[in-house]
VMD Tcl script that builds the backbone (N, CA, C; Angstrom):
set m [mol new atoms 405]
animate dup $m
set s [atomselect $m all]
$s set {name element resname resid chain x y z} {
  {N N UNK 1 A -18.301 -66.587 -20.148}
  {CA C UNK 1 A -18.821 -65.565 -19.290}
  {C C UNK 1 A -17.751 -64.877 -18.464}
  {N N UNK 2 A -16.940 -65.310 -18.007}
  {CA C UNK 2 A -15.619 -64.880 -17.002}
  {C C UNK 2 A -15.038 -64.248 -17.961}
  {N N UNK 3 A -14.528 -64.338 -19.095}
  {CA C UNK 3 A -13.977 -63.442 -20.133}
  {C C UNK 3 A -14.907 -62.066 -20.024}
  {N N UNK 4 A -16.174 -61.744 -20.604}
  {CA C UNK 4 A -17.078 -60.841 -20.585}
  {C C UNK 4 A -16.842 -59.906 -18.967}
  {N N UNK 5 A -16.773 -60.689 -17.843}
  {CA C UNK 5 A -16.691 -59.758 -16.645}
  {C C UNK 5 A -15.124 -59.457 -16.756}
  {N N UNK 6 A -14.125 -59.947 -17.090}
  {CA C UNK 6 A -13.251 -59.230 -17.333}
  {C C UNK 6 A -12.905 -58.595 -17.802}
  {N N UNK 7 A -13.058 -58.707 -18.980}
  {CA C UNK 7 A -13.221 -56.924 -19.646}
  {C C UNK 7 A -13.691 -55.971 -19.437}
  {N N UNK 8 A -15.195 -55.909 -19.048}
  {CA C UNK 8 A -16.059 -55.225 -18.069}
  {C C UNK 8 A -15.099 -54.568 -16.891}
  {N N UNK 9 A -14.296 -55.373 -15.758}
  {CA C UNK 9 A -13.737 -54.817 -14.457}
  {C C UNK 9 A -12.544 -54.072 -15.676}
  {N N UNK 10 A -11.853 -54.123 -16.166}
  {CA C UNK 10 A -10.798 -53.825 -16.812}
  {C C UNK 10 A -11.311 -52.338 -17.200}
  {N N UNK 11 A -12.084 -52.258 -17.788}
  {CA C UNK 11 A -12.921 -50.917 -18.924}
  {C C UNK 11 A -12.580 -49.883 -17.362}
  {N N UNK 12 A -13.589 -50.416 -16.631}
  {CA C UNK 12 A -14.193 -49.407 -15.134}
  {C C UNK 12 A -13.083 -48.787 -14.661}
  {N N UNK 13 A -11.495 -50.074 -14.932}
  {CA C UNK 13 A -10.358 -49.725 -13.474}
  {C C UNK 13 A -9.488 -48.749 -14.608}
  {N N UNK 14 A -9.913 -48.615 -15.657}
  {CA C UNK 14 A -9.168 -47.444 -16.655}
  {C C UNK 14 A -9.619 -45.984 -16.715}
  {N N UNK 15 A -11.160 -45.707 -16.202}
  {CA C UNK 15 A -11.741 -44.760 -16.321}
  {C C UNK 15 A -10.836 -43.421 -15.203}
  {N N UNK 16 A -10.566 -42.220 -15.466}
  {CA C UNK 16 A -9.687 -41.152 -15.036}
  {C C UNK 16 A -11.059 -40.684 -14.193}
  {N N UNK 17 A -10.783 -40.511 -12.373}
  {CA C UNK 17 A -11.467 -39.649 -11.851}
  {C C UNK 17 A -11.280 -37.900 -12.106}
  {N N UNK 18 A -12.476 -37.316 -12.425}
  {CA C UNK 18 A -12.210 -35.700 -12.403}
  {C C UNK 18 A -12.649 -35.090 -11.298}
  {N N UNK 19 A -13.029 -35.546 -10.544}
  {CA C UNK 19 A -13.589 -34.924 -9.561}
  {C C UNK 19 A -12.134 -33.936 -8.834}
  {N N UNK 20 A -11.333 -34.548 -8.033}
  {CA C UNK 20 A -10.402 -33.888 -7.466}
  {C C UNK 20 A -9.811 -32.627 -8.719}
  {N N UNK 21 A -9.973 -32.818 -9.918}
  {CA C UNK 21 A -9.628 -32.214 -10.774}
  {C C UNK 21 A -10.058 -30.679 -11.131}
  {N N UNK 22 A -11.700 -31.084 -10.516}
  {CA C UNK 22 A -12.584 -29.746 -11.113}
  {C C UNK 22 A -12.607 -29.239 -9.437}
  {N N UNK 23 A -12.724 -29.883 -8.366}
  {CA C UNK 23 A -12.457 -29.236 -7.101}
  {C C UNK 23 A -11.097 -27.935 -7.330}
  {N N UNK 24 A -10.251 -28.439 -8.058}
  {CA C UNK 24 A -9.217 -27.559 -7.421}
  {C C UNK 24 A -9.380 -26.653 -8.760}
  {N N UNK 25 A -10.302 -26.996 -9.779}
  {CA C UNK 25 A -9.935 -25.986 -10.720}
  {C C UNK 25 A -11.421 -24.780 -10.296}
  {N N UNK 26 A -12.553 -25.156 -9.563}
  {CA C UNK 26 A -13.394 -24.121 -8.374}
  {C C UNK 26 A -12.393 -23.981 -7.587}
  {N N UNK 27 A -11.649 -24.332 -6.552}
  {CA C UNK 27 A -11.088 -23.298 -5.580}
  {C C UNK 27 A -10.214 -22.145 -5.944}
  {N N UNK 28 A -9.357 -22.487 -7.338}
  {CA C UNK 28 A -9.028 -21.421 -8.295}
  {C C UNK 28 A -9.974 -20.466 -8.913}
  {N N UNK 29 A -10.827 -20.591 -8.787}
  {CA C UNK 29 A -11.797 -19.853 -9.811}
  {C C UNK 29 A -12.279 -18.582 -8.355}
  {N N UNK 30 A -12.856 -19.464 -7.365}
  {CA C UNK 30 A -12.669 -18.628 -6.260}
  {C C UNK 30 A -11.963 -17.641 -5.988}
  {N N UNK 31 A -10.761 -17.440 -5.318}
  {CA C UNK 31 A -9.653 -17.550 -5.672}
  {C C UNK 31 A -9.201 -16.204 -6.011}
  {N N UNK 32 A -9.581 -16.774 -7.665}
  {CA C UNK 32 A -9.618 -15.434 -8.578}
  {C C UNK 32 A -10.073 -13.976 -8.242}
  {N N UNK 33 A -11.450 -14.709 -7.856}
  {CA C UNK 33 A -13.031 -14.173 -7.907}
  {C C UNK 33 A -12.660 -13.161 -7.079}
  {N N UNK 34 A -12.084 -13.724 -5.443}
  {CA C UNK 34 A -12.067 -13.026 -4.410}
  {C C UNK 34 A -11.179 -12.003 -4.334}
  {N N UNK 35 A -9.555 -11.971 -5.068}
  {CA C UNK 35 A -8.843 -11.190 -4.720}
  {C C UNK 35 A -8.619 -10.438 -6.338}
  {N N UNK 36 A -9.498 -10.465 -6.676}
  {CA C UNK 36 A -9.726 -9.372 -8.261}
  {C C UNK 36 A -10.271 -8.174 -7.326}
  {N N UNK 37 A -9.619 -6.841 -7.587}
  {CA C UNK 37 A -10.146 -5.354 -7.310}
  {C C UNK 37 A -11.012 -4.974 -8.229}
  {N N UNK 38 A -11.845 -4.361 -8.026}
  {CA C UNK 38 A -12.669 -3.609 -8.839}
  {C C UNK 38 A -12.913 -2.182 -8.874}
  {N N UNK 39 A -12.230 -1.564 -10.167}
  {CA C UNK 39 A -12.099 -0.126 -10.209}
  {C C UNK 39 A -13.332 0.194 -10.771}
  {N N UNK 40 A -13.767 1.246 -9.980}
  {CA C UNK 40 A -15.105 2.116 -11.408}
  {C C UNK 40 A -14.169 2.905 -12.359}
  {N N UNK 41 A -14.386 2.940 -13.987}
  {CA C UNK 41 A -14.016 3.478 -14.564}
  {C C UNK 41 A -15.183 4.453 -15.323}
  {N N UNK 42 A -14.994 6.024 -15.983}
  {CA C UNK 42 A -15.719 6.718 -16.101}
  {C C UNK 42 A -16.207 6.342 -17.624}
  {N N UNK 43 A -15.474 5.873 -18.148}
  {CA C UNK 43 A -15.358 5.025 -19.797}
  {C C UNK 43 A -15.082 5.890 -20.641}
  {N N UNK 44 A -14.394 7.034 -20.514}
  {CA C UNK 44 A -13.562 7.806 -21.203}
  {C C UNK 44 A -12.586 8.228 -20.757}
  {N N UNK 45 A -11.100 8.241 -21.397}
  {CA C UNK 45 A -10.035 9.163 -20.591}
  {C C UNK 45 A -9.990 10.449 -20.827}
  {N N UNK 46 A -9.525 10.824 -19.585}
  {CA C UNK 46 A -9.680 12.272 -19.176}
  {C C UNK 46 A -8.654 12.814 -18.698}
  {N N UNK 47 A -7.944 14.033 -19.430}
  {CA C UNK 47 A -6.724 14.333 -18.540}
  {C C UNK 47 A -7.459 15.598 -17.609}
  {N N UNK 48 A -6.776 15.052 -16.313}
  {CA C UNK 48 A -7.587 15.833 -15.157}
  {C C UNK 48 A -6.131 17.118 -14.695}
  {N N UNK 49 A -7.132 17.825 -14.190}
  {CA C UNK 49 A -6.435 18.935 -13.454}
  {C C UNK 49 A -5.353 18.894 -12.301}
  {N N UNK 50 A -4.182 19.524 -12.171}
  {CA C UNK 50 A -3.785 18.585 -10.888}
  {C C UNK 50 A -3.763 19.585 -9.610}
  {N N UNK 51 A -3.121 18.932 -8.884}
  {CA C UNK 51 A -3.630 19.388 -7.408}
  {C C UNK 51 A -2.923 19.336 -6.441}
  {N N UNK 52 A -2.512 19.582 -5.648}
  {CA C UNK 52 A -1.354 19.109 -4.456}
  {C C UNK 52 A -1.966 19.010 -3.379}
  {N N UNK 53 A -3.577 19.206 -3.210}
  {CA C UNK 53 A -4.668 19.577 -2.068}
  {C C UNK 53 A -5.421 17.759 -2.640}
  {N N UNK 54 A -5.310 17.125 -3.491}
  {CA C UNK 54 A -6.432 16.189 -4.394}
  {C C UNK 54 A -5.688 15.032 -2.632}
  {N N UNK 55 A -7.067 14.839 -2.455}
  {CA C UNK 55 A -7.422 13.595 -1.813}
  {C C UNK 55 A -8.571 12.536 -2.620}
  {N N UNK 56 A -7.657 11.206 -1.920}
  {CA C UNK 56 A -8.379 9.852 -2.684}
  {C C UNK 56 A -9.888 9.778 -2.272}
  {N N UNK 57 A -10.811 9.936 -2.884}
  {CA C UNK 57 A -12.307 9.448 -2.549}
  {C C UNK 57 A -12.940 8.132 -2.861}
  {N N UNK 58 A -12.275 6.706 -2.240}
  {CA C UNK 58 A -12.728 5.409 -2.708}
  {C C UNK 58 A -13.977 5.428 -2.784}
  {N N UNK 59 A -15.191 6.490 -1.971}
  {CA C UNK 59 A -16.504 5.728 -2.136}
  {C C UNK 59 A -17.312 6.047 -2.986}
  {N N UNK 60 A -16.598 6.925 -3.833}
  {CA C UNK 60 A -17.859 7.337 -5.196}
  {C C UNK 60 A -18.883 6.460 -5.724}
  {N N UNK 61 A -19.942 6.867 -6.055}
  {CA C UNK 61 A -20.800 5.624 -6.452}
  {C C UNK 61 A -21.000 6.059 -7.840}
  {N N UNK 62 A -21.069 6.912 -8.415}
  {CA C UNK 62 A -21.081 7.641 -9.643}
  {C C UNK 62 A -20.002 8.530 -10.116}
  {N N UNK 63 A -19.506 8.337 -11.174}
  {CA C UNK 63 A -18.956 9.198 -12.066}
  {C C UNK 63 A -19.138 9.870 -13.138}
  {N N UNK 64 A -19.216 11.013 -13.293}
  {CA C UNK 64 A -19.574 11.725 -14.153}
  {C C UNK 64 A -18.334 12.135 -15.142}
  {N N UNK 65 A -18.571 12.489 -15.896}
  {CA C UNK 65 A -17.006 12.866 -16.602}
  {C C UNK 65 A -17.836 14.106 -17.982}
  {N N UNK 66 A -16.865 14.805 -17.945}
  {CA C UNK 66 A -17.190 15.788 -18.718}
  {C C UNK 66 A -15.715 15.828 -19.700}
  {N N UNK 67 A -15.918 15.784 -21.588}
  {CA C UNK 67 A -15.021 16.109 -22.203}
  {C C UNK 67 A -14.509 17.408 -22.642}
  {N N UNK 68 A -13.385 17.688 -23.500}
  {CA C UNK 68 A -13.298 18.756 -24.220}
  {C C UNK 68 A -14.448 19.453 -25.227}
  {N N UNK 69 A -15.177 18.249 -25.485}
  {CA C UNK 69 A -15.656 18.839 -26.965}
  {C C UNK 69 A -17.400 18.560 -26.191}
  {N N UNK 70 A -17.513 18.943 -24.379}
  {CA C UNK 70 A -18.489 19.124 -24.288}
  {C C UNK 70 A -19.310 18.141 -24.090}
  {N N UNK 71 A -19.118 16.605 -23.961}
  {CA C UNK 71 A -20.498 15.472 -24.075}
  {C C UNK 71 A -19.984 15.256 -22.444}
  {N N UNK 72 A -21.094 14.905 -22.227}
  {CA C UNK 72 A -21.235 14.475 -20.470}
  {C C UNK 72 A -21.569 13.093 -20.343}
  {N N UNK 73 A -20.763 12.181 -19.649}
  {CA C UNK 73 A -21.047 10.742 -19.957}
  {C C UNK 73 A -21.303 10.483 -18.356}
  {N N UNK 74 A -21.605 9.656 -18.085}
  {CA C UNK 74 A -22.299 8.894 -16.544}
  {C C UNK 74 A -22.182 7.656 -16.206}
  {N N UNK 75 A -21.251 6.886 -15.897}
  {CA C UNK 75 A -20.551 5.504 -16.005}
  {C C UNK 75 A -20.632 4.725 -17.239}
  {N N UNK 76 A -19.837 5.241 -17.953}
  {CA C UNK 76 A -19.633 5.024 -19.111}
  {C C UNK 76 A -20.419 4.975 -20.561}
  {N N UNK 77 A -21.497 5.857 -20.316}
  {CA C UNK 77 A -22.513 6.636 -21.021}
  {C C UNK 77 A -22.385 7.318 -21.334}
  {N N UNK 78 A -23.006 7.752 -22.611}
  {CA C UNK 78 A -22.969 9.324 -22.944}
  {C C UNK 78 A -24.203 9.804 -22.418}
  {N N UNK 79 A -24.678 11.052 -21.497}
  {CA C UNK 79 A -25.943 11.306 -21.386}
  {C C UNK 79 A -26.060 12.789 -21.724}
  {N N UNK 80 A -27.257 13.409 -22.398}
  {CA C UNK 80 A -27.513 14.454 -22.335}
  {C C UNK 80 A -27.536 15.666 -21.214}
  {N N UNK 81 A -27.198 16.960 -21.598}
  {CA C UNK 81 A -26.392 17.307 -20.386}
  {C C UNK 81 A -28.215 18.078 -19.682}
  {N N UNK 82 A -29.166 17.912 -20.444}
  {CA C UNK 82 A -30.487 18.460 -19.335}
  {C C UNK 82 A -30.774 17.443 -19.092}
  {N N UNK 83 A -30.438 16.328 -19.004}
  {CA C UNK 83 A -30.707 14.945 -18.363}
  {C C UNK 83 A -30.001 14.328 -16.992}
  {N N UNK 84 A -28.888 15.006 -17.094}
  {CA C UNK 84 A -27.757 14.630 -15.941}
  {C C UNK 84 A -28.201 14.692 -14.322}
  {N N UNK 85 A -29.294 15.296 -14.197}
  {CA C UNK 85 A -29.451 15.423 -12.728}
  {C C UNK 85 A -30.609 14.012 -12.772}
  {N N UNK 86 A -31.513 14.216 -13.621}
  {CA C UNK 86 A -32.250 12.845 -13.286}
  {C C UNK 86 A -31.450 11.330 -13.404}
  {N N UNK 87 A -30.529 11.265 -14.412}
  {CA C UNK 87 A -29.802 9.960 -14.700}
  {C C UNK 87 A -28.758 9.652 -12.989}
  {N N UNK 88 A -28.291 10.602 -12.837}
  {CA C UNK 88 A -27.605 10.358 -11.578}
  {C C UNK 88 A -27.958 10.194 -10.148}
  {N N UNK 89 A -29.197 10.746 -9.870}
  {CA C UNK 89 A -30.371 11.078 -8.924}
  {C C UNK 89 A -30.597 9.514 -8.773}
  {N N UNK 90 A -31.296 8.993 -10.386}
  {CA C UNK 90 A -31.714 7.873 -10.147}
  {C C UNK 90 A -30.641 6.386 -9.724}
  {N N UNK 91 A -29.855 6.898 -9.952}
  {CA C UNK 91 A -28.927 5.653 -10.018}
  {C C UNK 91 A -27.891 5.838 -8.254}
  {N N UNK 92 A -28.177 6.805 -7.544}
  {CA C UNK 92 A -27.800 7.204 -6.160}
  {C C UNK 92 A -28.909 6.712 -5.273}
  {N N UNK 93 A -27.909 6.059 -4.327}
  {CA C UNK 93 A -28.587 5.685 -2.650}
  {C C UNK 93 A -28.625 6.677 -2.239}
  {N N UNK 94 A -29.315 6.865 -0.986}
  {CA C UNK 94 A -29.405 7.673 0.537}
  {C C UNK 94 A -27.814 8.403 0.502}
  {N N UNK 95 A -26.668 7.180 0.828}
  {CA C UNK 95 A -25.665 8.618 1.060}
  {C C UNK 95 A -24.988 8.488 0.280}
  {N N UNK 96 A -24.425 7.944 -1.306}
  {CA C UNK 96 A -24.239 7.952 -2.094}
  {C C UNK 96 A -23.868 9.284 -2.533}
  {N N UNK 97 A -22.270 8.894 -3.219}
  {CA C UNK 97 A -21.613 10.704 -3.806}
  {C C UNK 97 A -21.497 10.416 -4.864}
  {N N UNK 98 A -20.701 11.421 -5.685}
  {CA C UNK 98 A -20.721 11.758 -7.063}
  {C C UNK 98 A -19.372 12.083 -7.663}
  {N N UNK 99 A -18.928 11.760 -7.894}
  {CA C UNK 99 A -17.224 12.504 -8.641}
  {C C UNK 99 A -17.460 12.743 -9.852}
  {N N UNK 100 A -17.299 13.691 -10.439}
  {CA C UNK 100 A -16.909 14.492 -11.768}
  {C C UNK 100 A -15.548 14.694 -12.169}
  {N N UNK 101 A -15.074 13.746 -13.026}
  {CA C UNK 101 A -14.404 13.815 -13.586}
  {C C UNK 101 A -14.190 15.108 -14.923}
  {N N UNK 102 A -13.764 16.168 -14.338}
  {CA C UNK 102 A -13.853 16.835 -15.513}
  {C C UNK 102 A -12.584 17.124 -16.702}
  {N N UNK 103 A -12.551 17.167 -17.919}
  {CA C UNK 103 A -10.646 17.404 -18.320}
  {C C UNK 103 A -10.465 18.605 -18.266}
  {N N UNK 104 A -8.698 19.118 -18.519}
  {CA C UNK 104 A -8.361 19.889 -18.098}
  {C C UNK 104 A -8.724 21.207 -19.169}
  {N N UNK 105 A -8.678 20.599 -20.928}
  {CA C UNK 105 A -9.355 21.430 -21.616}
  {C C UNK 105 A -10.717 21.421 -21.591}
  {N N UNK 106 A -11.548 20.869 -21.240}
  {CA C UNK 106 A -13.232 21.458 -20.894}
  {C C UNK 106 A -13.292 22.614 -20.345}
  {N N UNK 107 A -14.618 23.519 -20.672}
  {CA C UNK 107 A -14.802 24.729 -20.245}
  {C C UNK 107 A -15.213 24.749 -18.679}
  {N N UNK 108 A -14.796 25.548 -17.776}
  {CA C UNK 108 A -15.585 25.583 -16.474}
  {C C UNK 108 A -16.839 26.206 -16.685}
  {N N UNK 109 A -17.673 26.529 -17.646}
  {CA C UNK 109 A -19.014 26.981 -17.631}
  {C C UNK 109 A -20.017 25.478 -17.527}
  {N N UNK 110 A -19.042 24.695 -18.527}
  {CA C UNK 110 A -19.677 23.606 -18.561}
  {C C UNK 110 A -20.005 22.478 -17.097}
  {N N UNK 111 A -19.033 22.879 -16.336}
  {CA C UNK 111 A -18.967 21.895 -15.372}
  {C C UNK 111 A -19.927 22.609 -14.024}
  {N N UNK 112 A -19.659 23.808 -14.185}
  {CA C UNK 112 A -20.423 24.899 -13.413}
  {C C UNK 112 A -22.194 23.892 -13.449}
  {N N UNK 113 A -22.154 23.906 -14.943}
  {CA C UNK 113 A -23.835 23.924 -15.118}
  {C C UNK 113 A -23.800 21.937 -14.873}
  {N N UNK 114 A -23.177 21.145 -14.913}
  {CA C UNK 114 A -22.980 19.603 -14.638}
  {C C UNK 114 A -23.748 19.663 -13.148}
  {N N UNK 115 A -22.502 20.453 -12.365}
  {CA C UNK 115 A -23.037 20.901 -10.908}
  {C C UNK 115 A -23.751 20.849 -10.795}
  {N N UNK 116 A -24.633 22.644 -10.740}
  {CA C UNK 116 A -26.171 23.044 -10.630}
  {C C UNK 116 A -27.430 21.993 -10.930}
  {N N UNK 117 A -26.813 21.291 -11.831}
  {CA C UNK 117 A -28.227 20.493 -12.314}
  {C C UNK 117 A -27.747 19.001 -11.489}
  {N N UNK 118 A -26.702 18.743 -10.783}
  {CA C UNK 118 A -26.737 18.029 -10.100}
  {C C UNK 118 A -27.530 17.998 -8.451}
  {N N UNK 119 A -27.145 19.541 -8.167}
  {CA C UNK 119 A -27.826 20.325 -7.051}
  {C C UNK 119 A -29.198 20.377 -6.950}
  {N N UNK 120 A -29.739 20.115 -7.923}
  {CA C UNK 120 A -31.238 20.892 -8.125}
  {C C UNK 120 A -31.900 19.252 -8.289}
  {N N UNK 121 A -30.909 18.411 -8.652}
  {CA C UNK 121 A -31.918 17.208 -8.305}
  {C C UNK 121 A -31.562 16.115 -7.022}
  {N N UNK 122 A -31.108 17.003 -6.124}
  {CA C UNK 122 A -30.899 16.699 -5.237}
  {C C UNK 122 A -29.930 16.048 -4.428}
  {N N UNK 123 A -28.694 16.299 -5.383}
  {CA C UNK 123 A -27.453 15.514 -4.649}
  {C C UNK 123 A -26.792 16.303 -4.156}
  {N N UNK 124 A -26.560 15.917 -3.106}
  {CA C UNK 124 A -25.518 16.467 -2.206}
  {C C UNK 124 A -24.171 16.504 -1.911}
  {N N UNK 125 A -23.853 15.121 -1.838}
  {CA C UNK 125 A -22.147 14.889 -2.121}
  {C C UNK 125 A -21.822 14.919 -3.548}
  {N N UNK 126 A -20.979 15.786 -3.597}
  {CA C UNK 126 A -20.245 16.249 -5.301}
  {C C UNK 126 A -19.286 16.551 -5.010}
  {N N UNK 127 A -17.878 15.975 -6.125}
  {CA C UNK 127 A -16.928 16.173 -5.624}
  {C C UNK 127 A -16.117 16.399 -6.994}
  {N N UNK 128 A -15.321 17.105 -7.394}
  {CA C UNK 128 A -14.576 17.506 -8.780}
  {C C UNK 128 A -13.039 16.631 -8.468}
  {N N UNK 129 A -13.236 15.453 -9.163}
  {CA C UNK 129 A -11.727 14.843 -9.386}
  {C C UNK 129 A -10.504 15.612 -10.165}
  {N N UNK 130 A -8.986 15.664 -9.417}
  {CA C UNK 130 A -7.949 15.999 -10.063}
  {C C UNK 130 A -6.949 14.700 -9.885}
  {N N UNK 131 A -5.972 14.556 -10.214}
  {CA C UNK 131 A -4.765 14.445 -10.366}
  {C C UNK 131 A -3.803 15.027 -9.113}
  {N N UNK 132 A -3.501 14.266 -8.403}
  {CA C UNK 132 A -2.486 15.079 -7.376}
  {C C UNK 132 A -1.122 15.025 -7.787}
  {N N UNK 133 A -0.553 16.256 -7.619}
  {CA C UNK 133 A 0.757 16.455 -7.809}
  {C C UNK 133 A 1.664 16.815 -7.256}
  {N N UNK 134 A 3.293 16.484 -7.326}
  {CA C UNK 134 A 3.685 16.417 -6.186}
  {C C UNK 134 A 4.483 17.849 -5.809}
  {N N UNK 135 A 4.174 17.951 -4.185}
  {CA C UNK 135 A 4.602 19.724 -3.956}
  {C C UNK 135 A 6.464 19.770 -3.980}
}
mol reanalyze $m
mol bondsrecalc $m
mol representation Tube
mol addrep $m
């Protein structure tokens, strides 16, 4: 019998604690979590217009982006362009703005009418993103 409990205490005093192990591999994960930035991206690139007047607008809540060849996308959507005032409407808070990303070969008729139908469903902050450049 004393043989049997010795092997037994022996087995137990070999076993590897993980605990301190997975503690520090959560306070890393934390960590991570906390000092990761988070950019909105429009989910297409866009070469933008530039500007020497372009100020940074961190609080956009929506982006719109308009291409060359005309498709209007909405955080990283493609949306139809008689759709654009309801898709953005709906997806805006109380004071919630808008940046339009538009490129530099897109037509301004097109962005004209992005606008208007942004206007008409009721947004107010709109703002046309460039590129600042230096004077």
């Amino acid at each position: 019998m004393r043989r049997r409990r010795s092997v037994d205490a022996t087995a137990d005093s070999n076993e590897v604690n993980l605990t301190p192990m997975l503690d520090v591999v959560f306070i890393m994960l934390i960590f991570f979590i906390v000092t990761t930035s988070f950019i909105k991206e429009s989910g297409i690139d866009i070469n933008r217009p530039e500007s020497s007047a372009a100020s940074p607008r961190p609080d956009a809540q929506v982006l719109v982006a308009v291409t060359p060849e005309g498709a209007v996308w909405v955080d990283g959507k493609p949306v139809d362009i008689h759709r654009i005032g309801q898709e953005v409407a709906a997806m805006l808070t109380e004071d919630g703005s808008v940046v339009i990303q538009a490129d530099r070969e897109s037509t301004t008729g097109l962005l004209i009418e992005v606008m208007d139908r942004l206007k008409q469903a009721g947004v107010d902050q709109v703002a046309v993103a460039a590129s600042r450049s230096a004077p």
